[in-house]
C-alpha positions as CSV (number, residue, x, y, z in Angstrom):
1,X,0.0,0.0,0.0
2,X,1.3,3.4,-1.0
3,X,1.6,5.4,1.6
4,X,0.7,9.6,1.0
5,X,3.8,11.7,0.4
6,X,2.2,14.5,3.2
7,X,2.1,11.5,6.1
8,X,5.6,10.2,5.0
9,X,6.9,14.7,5.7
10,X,5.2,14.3,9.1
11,X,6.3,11.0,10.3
12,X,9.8,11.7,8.7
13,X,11.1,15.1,9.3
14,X,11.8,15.1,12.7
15,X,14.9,12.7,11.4
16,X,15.6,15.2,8.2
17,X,15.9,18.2,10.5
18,X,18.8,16.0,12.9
19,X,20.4,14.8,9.7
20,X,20.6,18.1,7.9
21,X,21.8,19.4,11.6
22,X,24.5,17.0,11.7
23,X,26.2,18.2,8.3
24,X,25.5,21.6,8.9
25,X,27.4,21.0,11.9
26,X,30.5,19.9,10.3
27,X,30.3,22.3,7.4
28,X,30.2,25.1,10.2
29,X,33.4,23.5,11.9
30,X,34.8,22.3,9.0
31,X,37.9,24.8,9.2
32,X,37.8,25.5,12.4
33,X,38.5,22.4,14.5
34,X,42.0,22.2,15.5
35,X,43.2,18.7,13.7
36,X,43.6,15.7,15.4
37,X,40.0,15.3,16.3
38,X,39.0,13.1,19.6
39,X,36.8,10.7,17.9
40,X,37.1,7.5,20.8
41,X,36.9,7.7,24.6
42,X,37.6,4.6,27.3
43,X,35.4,3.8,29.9
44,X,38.1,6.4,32.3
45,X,36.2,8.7,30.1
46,X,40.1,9.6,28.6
47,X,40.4,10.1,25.0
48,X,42.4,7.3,23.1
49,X,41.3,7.8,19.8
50,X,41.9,10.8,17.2
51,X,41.0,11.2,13.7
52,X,41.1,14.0,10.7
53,X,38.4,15.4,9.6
54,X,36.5,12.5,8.1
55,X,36.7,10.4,11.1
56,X,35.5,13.5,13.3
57,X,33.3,15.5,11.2
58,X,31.6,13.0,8.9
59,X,31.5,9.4,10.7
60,X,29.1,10.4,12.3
61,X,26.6,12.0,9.8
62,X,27.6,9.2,7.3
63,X,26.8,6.6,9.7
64,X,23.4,8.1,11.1
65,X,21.8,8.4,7.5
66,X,23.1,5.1,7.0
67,X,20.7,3.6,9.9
68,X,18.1,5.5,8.9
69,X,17.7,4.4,5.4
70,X,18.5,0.9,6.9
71,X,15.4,1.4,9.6
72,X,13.5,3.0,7.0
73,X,13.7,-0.1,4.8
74,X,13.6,-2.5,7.2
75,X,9.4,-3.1,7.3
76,X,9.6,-3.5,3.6
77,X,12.0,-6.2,3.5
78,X,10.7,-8.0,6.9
79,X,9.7,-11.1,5.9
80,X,7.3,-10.6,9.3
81,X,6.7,-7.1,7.7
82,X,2.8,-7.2,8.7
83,X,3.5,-7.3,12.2
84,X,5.2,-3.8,12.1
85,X,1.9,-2.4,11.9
86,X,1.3,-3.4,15.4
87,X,4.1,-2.0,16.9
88,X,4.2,1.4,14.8
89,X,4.6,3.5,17.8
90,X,7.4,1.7,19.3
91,X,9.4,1.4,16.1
92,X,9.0,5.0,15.5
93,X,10.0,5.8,19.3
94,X,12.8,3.7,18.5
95,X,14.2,5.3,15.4
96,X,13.6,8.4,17.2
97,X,15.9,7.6,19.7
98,X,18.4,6.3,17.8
99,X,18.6,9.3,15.7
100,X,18.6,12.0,18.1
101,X,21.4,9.7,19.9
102,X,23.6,10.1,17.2
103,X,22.8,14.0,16.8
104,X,23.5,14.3,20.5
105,X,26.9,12.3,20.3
106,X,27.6,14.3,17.0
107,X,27.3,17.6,18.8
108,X,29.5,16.5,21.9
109,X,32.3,15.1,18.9
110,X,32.2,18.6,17.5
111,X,32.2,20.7,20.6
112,X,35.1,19.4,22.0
113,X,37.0,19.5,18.6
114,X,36.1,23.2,18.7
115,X,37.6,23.3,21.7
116,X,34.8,23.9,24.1
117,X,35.2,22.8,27.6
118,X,32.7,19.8,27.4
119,X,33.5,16.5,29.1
120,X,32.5,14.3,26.1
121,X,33.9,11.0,27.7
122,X,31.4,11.5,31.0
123,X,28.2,12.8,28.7
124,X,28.3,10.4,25.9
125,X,27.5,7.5,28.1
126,X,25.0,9.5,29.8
127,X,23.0,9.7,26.2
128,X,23.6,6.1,25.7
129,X,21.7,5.3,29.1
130,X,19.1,8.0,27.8
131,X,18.7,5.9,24.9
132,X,18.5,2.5,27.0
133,X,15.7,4.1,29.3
134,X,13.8,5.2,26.3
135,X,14.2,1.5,24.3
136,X,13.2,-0.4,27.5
137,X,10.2,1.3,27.8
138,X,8.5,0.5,24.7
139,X,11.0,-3.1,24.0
140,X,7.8,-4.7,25.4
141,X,5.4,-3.8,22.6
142,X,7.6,-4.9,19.8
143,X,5.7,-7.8,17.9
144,X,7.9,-10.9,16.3
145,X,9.9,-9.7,13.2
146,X,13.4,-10.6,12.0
147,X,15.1,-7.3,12.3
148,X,14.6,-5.5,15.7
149,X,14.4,-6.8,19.5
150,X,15.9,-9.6,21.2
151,X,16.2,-12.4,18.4
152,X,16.9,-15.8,19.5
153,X,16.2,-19.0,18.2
154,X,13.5,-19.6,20.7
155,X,11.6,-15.7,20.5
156,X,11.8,-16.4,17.0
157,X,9.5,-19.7,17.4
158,X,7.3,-19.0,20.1
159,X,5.0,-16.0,21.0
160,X,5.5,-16.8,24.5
161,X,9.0,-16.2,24.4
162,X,8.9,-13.1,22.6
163,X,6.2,-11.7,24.4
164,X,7.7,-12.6,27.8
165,X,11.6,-12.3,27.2
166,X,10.9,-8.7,25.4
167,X,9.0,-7.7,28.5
168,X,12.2,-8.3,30.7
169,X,14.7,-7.3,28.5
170,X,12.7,-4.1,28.8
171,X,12.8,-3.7,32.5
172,X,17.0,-4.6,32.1
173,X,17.3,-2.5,29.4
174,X,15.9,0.7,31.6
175,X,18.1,-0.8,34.8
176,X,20.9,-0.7,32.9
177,X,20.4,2.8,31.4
178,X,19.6,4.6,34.2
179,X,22.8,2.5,35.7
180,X,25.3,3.9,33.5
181,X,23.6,7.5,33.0
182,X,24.3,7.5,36.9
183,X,27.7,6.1,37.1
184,X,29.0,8.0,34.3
185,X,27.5,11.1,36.1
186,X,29.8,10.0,39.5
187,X,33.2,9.8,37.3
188,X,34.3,6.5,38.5
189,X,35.2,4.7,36.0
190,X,35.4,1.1,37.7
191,X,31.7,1.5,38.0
192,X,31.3,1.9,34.8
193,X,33.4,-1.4,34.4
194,X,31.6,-3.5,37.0
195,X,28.2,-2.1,35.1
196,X,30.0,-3.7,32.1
197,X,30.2,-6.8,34.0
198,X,26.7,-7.0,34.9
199,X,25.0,-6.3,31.5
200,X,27.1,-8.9,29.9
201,X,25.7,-11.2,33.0
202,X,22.2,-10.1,32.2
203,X,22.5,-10.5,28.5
204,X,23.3,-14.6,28.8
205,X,20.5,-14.9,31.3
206,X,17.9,-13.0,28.8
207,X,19.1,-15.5,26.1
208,X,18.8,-18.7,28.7
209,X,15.5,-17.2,29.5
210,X,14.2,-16.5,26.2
211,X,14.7,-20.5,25.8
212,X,13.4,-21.0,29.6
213,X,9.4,-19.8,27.8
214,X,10.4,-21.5,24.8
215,X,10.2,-24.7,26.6
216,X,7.2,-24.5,28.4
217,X,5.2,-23.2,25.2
218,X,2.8,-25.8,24.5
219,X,2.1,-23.4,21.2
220,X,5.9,-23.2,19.9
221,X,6.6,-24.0,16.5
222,X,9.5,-26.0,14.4
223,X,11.9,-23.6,12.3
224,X,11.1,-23.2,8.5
225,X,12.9,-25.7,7.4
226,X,13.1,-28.8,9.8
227,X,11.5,-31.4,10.9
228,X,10.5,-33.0,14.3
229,X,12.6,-35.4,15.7
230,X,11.7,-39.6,15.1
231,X,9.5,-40.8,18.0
232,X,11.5,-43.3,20.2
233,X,10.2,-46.5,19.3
């Protein structure tokens, strides 16, 4: 179905406006940024990383319009496309986020080149954790598709799972940002390393418990392309 040219401007330019922003921004810097640019900071919030001005000026823009044509496309290409009409307000909430993140991170990038007195190692994680708060709260709405949530073989095959795993990865995923948004606030770094720790803990139980529903599932299905195992006997 064709969708009208005038809804496409007012579901879309909120993005346009960040992405012409985040060129404009470079142009306006372009040749005034004192080269090497920090483009890469540690989890000590230190710089470690410097670039010319592609890496610091146009990395960024590249790679935002990049994930916006790629989420733009992706519920035409979905072979579960005709769930994303169920979950339109999340994916746009999503998107949103994303976006804006990379505006946000762009402008911190820039500011610091320019030689404003911005501590981009402490705020960048701090929009991260913005952006986790914001995915958690609507990761619970997201219907079954092949492109966006948590995606294991057993959410993939089982509404249960889906339903119930994206629910929790929800409530992690607004733990964990509120977590380092705060511990990136204090300045001490090996919180922000133990914080690591415990989202890389909390990502294998999801998984395990993504399989955990899958299990108990009376409704689960077989993947396309196999077949149930040979009764015993």
């Amino acid at each position: 179905m064709n969708v009208p040219w005038a809804a496409i401007v007012r579901r879309e330019w909120p993005h346009w406006v960040i992405l012409a922003g985040l060129f404009a921004v470079s142009a306006f810097a372009w040749n005034r940024v004192t080269l090497p640019i920090p483009t890469h900071w540690n989890a000590q919030g230190e710089i470690d990383g410097y670039g010319g001005r592609f890496a610091g000026l146009l990395l960024v823009p590249l790679i935002a319009v990049g994930m916006y044509a790629l989420l733009a496309l992706v519920p035409r290409i979905d072979p579960a496309r005709a769930n994303y009409a169920s979950f339109t307000g999340p994916y746009s909430v999503i998107r949103g986020a994303l976006t804006a993140t990379m505006g946000a991170v762009h402008g911190l990038v820039v500011a610091t080149a320019l030689g404003y007195p911005i501590d981009a190692g402490r705020w960048i994680p701090v929009g991260v954790g913005v952006l986790l708060i914001v995915i958690g709260n609507v990761l619970g709405k997201v219907r079954p598709n092949f492109f966006v949530g948590v995606r294991t073989p057993w959410t993939l095959t089982s509404a249960r799972s889906w339903e119930k795993t994206h629910r929790a990865g929800g409530r992690l995923f607004v733990i964990g940002g509120i977590g380092l948004a705060l511990t990136s606030l204090a300045g001490q770094p090996w919180l922000v390393t133990a914080l690591g720790v415990c989202g890389g803990i909390a990502l294998v139980w999801l998984v395990y418990y993504s399989y955990a529903e899958w299990k108990v599932d009376p409704d689960r299905v077989s993947a396309v392309g196999t077949r149930p195992a040979p009764k015993d006997g």
